[in-house]
Residue frames relative to the residue before (quaternion, step in Angstrom):
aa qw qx qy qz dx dy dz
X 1.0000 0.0000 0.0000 0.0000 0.00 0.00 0.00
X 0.0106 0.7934 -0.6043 0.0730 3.56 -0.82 1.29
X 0.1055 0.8846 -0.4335 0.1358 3.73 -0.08 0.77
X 0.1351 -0.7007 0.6945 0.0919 3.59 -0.86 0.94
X 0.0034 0.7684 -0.6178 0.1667 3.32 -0.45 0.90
X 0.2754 -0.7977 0.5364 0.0106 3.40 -1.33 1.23
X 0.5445 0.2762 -0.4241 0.6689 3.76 1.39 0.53
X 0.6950 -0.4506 0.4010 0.3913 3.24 -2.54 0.72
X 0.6242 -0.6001 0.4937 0.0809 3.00 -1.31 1.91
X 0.2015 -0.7614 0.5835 0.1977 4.25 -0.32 1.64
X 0.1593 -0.8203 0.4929 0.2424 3.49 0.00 1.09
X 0.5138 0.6137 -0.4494 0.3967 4.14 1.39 -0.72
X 0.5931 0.3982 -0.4296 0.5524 4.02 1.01 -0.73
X 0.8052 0.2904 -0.4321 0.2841 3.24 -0.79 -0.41
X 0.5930 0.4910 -0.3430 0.5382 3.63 1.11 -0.15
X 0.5024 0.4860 -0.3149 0.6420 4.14 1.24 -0.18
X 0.6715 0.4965 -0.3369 0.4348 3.67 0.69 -0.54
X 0.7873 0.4039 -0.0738 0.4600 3.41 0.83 -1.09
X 0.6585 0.4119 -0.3854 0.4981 3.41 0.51 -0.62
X 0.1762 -0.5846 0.7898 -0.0583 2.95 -1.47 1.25
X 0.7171 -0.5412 0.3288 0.2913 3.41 -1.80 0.91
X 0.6600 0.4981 -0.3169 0.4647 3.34 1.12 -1.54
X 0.5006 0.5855 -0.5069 0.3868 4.27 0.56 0.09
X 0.3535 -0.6736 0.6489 0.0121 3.24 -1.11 0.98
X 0.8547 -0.0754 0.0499 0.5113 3.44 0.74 -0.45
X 0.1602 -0.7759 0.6093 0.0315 3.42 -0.61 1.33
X 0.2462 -0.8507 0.4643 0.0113 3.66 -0.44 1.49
X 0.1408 0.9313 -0.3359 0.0091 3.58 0.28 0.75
X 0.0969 -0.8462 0.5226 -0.0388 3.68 -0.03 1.32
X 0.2512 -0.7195 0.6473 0.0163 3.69 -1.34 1.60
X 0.0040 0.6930 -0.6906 -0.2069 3.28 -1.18 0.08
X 0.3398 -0.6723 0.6521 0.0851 3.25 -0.91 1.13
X 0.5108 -0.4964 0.6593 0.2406 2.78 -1.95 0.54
X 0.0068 -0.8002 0.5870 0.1224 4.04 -0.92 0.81
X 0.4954 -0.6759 0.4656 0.2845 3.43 -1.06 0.28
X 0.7788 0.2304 -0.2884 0.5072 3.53 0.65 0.58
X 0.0695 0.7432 -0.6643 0.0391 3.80 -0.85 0.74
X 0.6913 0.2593 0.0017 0.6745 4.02 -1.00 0.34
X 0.4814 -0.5974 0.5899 0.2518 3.76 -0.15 0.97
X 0.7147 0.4317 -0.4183 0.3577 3.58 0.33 1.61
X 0.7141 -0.4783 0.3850 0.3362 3.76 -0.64 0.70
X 0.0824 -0.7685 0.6320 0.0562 3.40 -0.47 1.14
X 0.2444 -0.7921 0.4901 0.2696 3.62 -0.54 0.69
X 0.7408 -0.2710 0.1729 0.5898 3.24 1.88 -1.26
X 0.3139 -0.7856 0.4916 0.2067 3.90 -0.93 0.46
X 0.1943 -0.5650 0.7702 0.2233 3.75 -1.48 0.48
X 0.1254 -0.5751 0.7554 0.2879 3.51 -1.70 0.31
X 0.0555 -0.7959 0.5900 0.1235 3.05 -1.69 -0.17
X 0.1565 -0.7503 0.6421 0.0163 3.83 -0.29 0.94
X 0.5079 -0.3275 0.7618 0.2333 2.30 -2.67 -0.07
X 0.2572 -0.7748 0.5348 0.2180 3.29 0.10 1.07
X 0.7903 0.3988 -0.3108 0.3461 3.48 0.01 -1.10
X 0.5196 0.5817 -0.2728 0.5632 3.49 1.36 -0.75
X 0.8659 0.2847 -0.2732 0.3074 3.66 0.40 -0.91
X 0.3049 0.6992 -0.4770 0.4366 3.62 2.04 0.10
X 0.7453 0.4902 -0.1164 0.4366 3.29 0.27 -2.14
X 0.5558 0.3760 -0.4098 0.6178 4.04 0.97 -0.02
X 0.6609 0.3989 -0.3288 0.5440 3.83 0.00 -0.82
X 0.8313 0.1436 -0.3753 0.3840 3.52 -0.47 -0.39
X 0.5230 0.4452 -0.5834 0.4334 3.92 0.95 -0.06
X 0.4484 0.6017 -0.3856 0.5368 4.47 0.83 -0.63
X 0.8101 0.2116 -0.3015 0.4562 3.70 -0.08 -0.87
X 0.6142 0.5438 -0.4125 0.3961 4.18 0.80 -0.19
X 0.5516 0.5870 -0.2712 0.5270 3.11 1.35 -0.84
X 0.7410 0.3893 -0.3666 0.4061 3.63 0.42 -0.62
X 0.5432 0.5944 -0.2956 0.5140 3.50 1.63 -0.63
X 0.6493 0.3990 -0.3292 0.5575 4.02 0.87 -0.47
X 0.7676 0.2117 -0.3416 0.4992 3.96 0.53 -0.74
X 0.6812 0.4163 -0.4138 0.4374 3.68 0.32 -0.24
X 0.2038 -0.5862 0.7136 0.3249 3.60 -1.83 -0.38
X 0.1087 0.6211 -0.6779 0.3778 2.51 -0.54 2.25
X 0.3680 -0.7181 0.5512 0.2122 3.17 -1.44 1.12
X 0.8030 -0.3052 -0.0304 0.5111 3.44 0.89 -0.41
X 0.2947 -0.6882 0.6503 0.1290 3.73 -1.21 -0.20
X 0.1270 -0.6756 0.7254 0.0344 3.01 -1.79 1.38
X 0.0850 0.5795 -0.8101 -0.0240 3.77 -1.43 0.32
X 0.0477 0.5920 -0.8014 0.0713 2.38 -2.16 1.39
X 0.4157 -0.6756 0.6030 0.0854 3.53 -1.10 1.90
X 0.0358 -0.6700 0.7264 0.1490 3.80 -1.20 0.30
X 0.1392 -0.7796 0.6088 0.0471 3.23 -1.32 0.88
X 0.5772 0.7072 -0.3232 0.2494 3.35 -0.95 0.34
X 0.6556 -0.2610 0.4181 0.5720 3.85 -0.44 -1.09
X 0.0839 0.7753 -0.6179 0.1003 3.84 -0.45 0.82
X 0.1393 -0.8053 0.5439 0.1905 3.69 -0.81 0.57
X 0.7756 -0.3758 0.2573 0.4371 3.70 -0.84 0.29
X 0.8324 0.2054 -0.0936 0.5061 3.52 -0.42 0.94
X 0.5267 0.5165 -0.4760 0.4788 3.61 1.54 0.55
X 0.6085 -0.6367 0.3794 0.2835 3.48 -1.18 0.08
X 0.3291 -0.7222 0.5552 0.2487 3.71 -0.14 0.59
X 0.8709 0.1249 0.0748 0.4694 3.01 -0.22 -1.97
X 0.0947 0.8165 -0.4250 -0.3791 3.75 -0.94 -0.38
X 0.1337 -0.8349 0.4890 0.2143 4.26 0.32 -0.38
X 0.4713 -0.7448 0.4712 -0.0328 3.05 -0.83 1.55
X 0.5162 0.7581 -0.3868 -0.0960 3.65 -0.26 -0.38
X 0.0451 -0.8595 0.5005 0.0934 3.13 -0.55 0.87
X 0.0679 0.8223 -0.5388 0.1700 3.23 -1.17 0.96
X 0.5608 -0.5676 0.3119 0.5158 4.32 -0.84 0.75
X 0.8312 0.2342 -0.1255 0.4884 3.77 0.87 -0.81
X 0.6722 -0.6200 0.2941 0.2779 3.13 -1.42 0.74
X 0.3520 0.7792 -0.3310 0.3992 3.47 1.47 -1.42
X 0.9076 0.2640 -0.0982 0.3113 3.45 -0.35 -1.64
X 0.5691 0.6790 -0.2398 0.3970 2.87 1.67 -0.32
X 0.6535 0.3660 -0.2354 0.6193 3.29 1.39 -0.68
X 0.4158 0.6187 -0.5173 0.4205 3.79 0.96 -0.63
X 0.8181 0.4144 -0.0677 0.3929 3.19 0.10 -1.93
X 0.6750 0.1938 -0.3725 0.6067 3.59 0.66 0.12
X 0.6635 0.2924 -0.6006 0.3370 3.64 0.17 0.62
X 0.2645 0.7888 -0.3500 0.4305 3.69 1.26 -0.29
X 0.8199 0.3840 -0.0778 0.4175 3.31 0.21 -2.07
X 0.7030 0.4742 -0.3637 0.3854 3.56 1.01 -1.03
X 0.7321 0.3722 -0.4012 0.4057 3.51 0.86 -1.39
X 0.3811 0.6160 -0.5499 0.4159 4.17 1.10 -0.55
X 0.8209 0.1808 -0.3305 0.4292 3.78 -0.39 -0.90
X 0.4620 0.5836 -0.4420 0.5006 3.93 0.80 -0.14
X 0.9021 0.1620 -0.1864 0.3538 4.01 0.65 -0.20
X 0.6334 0.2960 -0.2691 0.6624 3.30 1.95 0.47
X 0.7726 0.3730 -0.3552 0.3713 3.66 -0.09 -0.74
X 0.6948 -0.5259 0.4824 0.0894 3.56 -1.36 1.59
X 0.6003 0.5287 -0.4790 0.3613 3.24 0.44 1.18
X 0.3867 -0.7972 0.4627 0.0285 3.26 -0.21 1.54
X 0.2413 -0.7005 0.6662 0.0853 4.39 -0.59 0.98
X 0.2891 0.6256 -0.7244 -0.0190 3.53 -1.31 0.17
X 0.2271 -0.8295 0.5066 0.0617 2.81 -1.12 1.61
X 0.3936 -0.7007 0.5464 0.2356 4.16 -0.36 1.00
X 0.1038 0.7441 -0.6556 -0.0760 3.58 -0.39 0.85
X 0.6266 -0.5356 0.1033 0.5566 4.05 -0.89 0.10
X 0.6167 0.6112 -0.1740 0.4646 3.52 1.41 -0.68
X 0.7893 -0.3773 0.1248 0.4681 3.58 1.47 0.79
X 0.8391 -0.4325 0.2968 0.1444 3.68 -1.23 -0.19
X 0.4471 0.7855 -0.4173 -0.0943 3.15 -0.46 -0.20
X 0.3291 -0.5079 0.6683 0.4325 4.55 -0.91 0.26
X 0.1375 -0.6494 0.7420 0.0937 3.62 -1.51 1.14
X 0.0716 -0.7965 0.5987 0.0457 3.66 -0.99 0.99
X 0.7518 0.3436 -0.2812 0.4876 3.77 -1.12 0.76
X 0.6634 -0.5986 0.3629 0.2643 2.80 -1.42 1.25
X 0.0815 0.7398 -0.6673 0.0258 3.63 -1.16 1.05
């Protein structure tokens, strides 16, 4: 499951979707929206992608983790749009028999799309704007 998706991201379905019995460990990573970045007040963020460009990066990011990791499977789903403090952006799924790969592979997966996939943050602090770029 690979999804850009523009409402708050049901993170219990997509983790009900995947988990199968034989998993040993179901590895689940949020990014939240925070209220401070740059020693300033975040009020809120919009993402924005190449959508079609940033599907085809995410799901080539989530096969890869399935070829170097022993993982059984993996979900990402990207929210775009208008997000308010404390919503989810991103989530990563992983399921797999052991725990190890499970975090390998969702930490792998988060900074991978954090340094290739076309999705652009601006964060609205009260004192103006800004496009954040590079992996944080």
């Amino acid at each position: 499951m690979f999804l850009l998706v523009r409402d708050p991201i049901d993170i219990q379905s997509i983790k009900d979707k995947l988990q199968n019995p034989e998993d040993g460990a179901v590895v689940v990573f949020e990014g939240v929206v925070r209220n401070n970045a740059n020693d300033r007040n975040v009020r809120h963020l919009e993402y924005d992608a190449y959508e079609s460009m940033a599907l085809k990066k995410i799901e080539e990011i989530g096969l890869q983790a399935k070829e170097k990791f022993d993982i059984r499977d993996i979900a990402i789903v990207h929210r775009l749009g208008h997000m308010e403090i404390g919503e989810c952006s991103i989530v990563i799924v992983v399921a797999s028999a052991h725990r190890g790969p499970a975090f390998d592979a969702c930490r792998f997966t988060i900074d991978t799309i954090k340094q290739i996939v076309p999705i652009w943050k601006k964060e609205f602090y009260e004192d103006g704007e800004v496009w954040i770029e590079g992996a944080k």
